[in-house]
C-alpha positions as a printed Julia matrix, in Angstrom:
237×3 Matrix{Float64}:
  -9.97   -0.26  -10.14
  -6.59   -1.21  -10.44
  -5.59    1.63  -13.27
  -7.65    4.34  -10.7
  -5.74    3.43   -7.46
  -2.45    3.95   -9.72
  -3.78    7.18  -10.99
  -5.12    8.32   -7.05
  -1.72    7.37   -5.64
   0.45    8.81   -8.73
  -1.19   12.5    -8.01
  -0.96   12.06   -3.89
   2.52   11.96   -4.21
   3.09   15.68   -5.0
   0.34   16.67   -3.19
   0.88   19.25   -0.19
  -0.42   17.07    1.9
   1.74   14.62    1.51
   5.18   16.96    0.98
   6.1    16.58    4.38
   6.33   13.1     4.42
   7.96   12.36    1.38
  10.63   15.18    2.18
  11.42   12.89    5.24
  11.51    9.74    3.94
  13.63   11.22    1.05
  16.25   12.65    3.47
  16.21    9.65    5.49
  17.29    8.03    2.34
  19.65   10.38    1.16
  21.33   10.42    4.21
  21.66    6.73    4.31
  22.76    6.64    0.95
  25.76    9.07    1.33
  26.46    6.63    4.76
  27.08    3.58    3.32
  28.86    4.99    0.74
  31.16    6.85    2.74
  31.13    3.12    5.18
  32.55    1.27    1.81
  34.93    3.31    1.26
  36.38    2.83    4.53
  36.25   -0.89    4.18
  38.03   -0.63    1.24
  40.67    1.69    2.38
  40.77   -0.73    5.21
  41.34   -3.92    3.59
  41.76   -3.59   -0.29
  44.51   -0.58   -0.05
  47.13   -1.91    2.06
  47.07   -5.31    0.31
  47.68   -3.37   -2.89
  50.42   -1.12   -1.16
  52.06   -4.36   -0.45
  51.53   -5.61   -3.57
  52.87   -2.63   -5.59
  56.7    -2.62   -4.4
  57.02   -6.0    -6.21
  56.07   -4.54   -9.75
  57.84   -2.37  -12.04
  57.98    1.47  -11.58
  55.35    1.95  -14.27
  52.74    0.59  -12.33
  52.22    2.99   -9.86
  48.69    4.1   -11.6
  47.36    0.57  -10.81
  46.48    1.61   -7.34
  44.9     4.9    -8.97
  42.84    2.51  -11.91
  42.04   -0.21   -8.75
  40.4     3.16   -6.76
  38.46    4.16   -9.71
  37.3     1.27  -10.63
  35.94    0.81   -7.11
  34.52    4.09   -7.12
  32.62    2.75  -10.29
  31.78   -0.52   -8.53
  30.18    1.09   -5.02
  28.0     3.18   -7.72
  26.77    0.77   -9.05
  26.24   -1.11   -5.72
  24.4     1.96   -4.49
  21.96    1.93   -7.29
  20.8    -1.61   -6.45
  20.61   -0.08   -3.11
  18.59    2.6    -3.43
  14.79    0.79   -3.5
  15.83   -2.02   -0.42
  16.91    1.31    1.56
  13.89    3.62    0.3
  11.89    0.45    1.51
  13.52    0.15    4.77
  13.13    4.35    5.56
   9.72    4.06    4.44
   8.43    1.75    6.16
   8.54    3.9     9.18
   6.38    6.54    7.67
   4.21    3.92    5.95
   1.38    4.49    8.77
   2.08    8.27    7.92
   1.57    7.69    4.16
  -1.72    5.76    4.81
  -3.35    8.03    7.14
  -2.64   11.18    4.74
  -4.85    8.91    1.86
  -7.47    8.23    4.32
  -7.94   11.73    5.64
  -7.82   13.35    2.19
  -9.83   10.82   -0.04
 -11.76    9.12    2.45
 -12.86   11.87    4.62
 -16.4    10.05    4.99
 -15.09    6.58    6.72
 -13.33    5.64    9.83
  -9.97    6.1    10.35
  -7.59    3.01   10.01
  -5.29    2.4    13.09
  -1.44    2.59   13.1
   0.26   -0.6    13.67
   2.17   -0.92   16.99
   6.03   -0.11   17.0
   7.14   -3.18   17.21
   5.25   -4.57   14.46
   5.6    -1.35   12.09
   9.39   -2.22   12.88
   9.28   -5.53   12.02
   7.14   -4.58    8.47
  10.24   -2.29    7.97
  12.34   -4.66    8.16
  10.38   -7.53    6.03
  10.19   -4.46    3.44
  13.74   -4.4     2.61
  14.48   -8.01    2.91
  11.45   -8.69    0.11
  13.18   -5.64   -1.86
  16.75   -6.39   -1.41
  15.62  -10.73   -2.18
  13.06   -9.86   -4.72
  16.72   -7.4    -6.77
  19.18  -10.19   -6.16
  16.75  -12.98   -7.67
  15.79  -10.61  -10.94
  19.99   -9.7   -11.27
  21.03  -13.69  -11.35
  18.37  -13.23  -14.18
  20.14  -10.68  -16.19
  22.15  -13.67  -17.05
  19.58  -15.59  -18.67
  19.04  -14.08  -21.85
  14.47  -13.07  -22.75
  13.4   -14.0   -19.21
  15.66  -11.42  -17.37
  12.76   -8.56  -17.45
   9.76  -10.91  -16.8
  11.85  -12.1   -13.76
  12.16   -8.33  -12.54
   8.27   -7.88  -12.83
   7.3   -11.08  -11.63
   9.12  -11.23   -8.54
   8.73   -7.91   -7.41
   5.27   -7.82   -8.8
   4.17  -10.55   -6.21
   6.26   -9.68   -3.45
   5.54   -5.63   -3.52
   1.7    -6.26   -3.94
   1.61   -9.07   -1.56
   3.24   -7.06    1.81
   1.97   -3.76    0.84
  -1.48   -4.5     0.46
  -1.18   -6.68    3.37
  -0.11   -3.35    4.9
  -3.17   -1.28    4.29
  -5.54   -4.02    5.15
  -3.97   -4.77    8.5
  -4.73   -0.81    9.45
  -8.9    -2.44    9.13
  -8.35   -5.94    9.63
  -6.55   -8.48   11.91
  -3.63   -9.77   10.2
  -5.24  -13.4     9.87
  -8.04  -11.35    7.77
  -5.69   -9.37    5.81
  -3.95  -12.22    4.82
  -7.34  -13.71    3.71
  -8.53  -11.03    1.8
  -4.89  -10.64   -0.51
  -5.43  -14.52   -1.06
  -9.28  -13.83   -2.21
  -8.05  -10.99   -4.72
  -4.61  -12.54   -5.54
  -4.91  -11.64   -8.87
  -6.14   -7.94   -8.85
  -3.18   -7.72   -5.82
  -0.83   -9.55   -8.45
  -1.42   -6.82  -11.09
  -1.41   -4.03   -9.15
   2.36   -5.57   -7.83
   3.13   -5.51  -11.56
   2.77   -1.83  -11.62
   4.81   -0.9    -8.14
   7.43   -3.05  -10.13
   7.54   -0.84  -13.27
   7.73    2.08  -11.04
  10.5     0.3    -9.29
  12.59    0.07  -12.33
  12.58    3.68  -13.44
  15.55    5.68  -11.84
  15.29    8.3    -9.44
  11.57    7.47   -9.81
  11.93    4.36   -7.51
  13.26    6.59   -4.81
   9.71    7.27   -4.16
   8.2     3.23   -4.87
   7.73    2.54   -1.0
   5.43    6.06   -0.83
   3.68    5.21   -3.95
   3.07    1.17   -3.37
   1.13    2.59    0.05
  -0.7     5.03   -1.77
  -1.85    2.62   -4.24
  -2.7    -0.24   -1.94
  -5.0     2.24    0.11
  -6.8     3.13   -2.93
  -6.87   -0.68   -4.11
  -8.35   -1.6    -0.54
 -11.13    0.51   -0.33
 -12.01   -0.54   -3.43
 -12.27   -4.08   -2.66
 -13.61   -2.92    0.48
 -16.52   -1.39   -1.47
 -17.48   -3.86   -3.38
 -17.67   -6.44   -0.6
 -20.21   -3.89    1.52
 -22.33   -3.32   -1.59
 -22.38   -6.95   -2.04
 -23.33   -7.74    1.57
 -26.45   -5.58    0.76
């Protein structure tokens, strides 16, 4: 079930359907992107520049490139800032358009049942939000990692593994079921919900690729369930 919800939500993603919003949410990024680049660069020209103007009269002539090697070096730092940046922000854009992303998966591979409901503003906001702070927590926990030596990668996978499948399949549920019952049902199938997390973490870690984790995870979470979803009406018969 799990492998088939990847697969579904793997081939949505460059469907025509769902082209429009993925264009969005990718611009959104983008945009957001180039912002905060363009917003740390003015915080350092702000604060770091003048200190090292001051600075520089004090040492000898031939270290006027210093201030050149300090802005490159910068340049090389907000980079790599931006890179750790780029799933917390997908997540945040996202999860404006994850109603969007859901109802495309309904209407086109679910045709046959009812329709799920969008989540109110507010609380589509506030899933936004908890989006990137689970993102942007789940990074900063597996980065301290990088510093242990062998558990550095199974720190990556397992905390975004629980945290991704936990609030995105939480997501899809809530579109059926109150959020009390959506709760409930992740907690029944906390392992199947586990393992599928493992996999919107591997997509997470390829670059580029995890541009589009936030479009994906919804996909897959659909798929996952109406599986489960499945299997508890044919059991109720």
């Amino acid at each position: 079930m799990i492998i088939d919800a990847a697969r579904a939500a793997f081939a949505r993603l460059f469907s025509v359907e769902f082209r429009s919003v993925m264009l969005k949410t990718l611009g959104i990024t983008l945009l957001a992107l180039v912002a905060l680049w363009f917003g740390l660069w003015e915080v350092f020209d702000a604060l770091a520049l003048p200190y090292l103007e001051q600075l520089l009269p004090g040492l000898p002539s031939w270290a006027g490139w210093f201030g050149m090697v300090a802005a490159i070096i910068a340049g090389i730092g907000f980079a790599a800032g931006l890179a750790l940046l780029v799933a917390p922000v997908s997540a945040l854009v996202a999860g404006i358009f994850l109603d969007d992303i859901a109802e495309v998966v309904e209407q086109t591979d679910y045709p046959q049942d009812p329709p799920g409901r969008a989540l109110p503003m507010g609380q589509a906001v506030w899933l936004s939000i908890k989006f990137f702070a689970v993102v942007i927590l789940g990074n900063i926990f597996a980065l301290l990692m990088l510093l242990i030596p062998g558990v550095n990668l199974i720190a990556f996978f397992l905390v975004n593994g629980y945290l991704l499948g936990r609030e995105f399949f939480e997501f899809a549920a809530m579109r059926f079921l109150p959020e009390a019952d959506a709760r409930a049902l992740r907690r029944r199938h906390a392992g199947t919900v586990f393992l599928a997390g493992l996999i919107i973490a591997g997509f997470l870690a390829v670059p580029l690729l995890n541009l589009m984790t936030p479009l994906f995870a919804a996909a897959m979470m659909v798929h996952l369930y109406k599986g489960l979803a499945a299997q508890h009406a044919k059991a109720a018969l």
